[in-house]
C-alpha positions in Angstrom: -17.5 -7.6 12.8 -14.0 -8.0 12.8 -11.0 -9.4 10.1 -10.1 -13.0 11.2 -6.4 -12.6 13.3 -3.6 -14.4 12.4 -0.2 -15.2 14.9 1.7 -11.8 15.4 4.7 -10.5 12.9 7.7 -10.0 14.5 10.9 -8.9 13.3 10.3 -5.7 11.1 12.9 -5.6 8.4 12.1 -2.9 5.9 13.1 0.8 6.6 11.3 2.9 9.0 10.7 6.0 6.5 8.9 3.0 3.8 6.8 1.9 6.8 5.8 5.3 7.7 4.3 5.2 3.9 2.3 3.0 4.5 1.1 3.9 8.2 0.4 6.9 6.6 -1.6 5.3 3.8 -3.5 3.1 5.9 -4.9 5.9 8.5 -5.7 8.4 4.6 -7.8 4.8 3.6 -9.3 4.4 6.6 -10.8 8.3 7.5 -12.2 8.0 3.9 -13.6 4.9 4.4 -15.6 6.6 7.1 -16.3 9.7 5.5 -17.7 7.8 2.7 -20.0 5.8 5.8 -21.0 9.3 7.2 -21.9 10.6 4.1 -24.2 7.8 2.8 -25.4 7.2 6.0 -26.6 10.5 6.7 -27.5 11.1 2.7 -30.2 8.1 3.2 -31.2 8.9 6.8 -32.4 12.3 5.4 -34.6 11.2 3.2 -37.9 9.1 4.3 -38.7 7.1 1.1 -35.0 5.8 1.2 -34.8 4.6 4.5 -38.7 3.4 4.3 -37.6 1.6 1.1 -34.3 -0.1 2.8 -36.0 -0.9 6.2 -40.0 -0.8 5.6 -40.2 -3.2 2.8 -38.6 -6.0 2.8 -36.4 -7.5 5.2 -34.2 -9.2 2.5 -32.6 -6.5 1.4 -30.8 -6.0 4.8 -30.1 -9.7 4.7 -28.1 -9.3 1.6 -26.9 -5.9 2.9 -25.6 -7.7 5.9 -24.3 -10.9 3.7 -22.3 -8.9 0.7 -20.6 -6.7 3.9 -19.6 -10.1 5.0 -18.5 -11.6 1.3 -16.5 -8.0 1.1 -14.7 -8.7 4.1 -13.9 -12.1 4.1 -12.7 -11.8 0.1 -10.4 -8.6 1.2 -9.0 -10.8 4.1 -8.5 -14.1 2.6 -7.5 -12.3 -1.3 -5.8 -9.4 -0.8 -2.7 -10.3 -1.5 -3.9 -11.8 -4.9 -5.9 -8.5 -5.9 -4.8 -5.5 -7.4 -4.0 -2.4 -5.4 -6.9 -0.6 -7.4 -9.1 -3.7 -6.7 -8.7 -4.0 -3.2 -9.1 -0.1 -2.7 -12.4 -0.4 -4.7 -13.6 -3.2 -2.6 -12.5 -1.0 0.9 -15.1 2.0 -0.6 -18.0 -0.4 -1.5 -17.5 -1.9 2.0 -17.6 1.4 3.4 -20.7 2.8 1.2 -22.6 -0.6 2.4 -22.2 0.0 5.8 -23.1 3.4 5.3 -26.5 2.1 4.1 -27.1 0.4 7.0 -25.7 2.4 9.7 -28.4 5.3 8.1 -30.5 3.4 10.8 -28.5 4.9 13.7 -28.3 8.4 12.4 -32.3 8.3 11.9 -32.9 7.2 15.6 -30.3 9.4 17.3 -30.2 12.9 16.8 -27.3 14.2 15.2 -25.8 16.6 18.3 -25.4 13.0 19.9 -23.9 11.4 17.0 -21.7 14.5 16.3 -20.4 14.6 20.3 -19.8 10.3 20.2 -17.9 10.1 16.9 -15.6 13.0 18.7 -14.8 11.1 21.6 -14.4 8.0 19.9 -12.1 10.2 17.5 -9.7 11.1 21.0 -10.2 7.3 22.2 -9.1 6.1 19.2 -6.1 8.4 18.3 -4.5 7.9 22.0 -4.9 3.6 21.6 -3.8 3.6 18.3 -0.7 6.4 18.7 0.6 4.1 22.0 0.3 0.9 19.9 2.8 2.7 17.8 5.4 4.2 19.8 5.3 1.0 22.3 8.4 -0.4 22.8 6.1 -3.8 24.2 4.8 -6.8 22.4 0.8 -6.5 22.8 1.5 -10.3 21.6 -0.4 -11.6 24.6 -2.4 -9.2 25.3 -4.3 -9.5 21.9 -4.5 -13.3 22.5 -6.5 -12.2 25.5 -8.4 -9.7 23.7 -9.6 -12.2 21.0 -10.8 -14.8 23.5 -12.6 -12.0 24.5 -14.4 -10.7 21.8 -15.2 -14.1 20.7 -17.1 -14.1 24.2 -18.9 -10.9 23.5 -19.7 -12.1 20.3 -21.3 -15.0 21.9 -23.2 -13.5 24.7 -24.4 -10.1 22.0 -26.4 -12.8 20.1 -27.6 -14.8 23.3 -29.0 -11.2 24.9 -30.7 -10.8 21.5 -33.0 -13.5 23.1 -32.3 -13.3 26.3 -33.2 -9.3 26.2 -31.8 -8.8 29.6 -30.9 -5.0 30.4 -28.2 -5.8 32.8 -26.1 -8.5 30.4 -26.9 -5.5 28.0 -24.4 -2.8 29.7 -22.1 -5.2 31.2 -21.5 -6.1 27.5 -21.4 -2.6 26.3 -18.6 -1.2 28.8 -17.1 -4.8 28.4 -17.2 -4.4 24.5 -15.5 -0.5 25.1 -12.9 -1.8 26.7 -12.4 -5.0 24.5 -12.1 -2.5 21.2 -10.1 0.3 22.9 -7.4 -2.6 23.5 -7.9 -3.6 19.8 -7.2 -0.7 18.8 -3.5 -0.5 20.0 -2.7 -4.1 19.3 -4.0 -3.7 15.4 -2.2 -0.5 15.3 1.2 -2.5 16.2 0.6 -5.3 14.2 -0.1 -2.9 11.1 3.3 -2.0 11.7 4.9 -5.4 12.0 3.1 -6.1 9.1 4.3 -3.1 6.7 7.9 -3.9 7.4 7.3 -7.8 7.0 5.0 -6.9 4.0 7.6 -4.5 2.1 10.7 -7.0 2.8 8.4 -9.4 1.2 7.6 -7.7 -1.8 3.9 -6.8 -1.3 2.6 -3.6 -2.7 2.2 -0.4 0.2 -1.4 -0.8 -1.6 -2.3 -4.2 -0.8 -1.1 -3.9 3.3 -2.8 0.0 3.1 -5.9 -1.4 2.8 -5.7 -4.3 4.9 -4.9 -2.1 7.9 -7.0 0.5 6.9 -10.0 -1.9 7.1 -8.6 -3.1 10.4 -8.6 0.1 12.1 -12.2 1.2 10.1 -13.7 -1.6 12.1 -12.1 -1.3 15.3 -13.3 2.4 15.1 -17.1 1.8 14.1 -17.9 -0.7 16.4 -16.2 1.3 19.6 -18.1 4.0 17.7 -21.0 2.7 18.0 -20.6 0.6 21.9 -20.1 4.0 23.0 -23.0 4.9 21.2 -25.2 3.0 23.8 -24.0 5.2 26.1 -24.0 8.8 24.9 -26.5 8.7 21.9 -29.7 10.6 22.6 -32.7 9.4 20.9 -35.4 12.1 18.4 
């Protein structure tokens, strides 16, 4: 799932050391918001009642699993300017807890050497992206343009192949997808930037554009996390 994206910010105005605040703040938000994910996930993967309780019983729970991880983004997207920083920050943990519920499914079915050995080399992926979508002295402008059309395509064709069930549309998506969220990952980065100095010029709270990014860059890292997953994850 990923945060609806706007046109690009250009012209950072606000002081490089109050942008490194908040750069700074958005990358302490986001590795709690997935320690928090780890940590429930793995909490109800280890125990069978739990997980037979979530994903045994009845499937509406996961529905409404899935549908308040949706409300949670959309309201942090479309409000967070509105909310309070303590608000928003509240909302970023819930969101993170939720998905920890049901990403418990993927530590059950892969073991955790696997998951351990993945969430490392997304780790390096993801550090190298995001620290060139810093420094860059180029406007990933058009190259995110590009990257949207295509993750709106791999949107598409993930929920065709759910029918479809076709092994070879299944890794053509899967290194497609790797290299559609490793690009991500550098454009978010810069326009986290652009945004802090935009955001602070304009008045908004470090808070408010913190968490923001850090949901950006939580969700650009679990689903390469979990794409790359297909790929090194060794079943029980």
């Amino acid at each position: 799932m990923q945060l609806p994206r706007s046109q690009s910010y250009t012209e950072p105005i606000a002081l490089e050391g109050d942008v490194n605040v908040v750069i700074s703040q958005v990358y302490l938000l986001m590795t709690i918001g997935l320690m928090i994910t780890a940590v429930v996930a793995a909490t109800i993967a280890g125990n069978p009642q739990w997980m037979l309780s979530i994903f045994g019983t009845s499937p509406f729970l996961m529905i409404g699993l899935f549908v308040g991880q949706i409300v949670l983004v959309v309201v942090l997207s479309a409000a967070i300017s509105k909310l309070s920083p303590v608000v928003a920050t509240a909302l970023f943990v819930l969101y993170s807890a939720l998905n920890g519920v049901t990403m418990s499914a993927i530590f059950w079915i892969y073991t955790d050497a696997s998951i351990v050995s993945t969430f490392l080399i997304t780790g390096a992926t993801f550090g190298v992206m995001s620290f060139i979508g810093l420094v860059t002295k180029r406007d990933l402008t058009k190259l995110g343009g590009i990257l949207i059309m295509a993750l709106i395509g791999f949107a598409i064709a993930s929920v065709v192949n759910i029918f479809l069930k076709s092994t070879g549309l299944y890794w053509v998506l899967t290194f497609g997808g790797i290299v559609i969220f490793v690009g991500l990952v550098a454009w978010d980065t810069q326009r986290i930037k652009q945004m802090a100095a935009m955001g602070i010029a304009g008045g908004r709270s470090h808070a408010s554009i913190a968490v923001m990014g850090a949901l950006r860059l939580y969700l650009d890292f679990i689903n390469l996390f979990l794409l790359l997953l297909r790929i090194f994850g060794r079943r029980r």
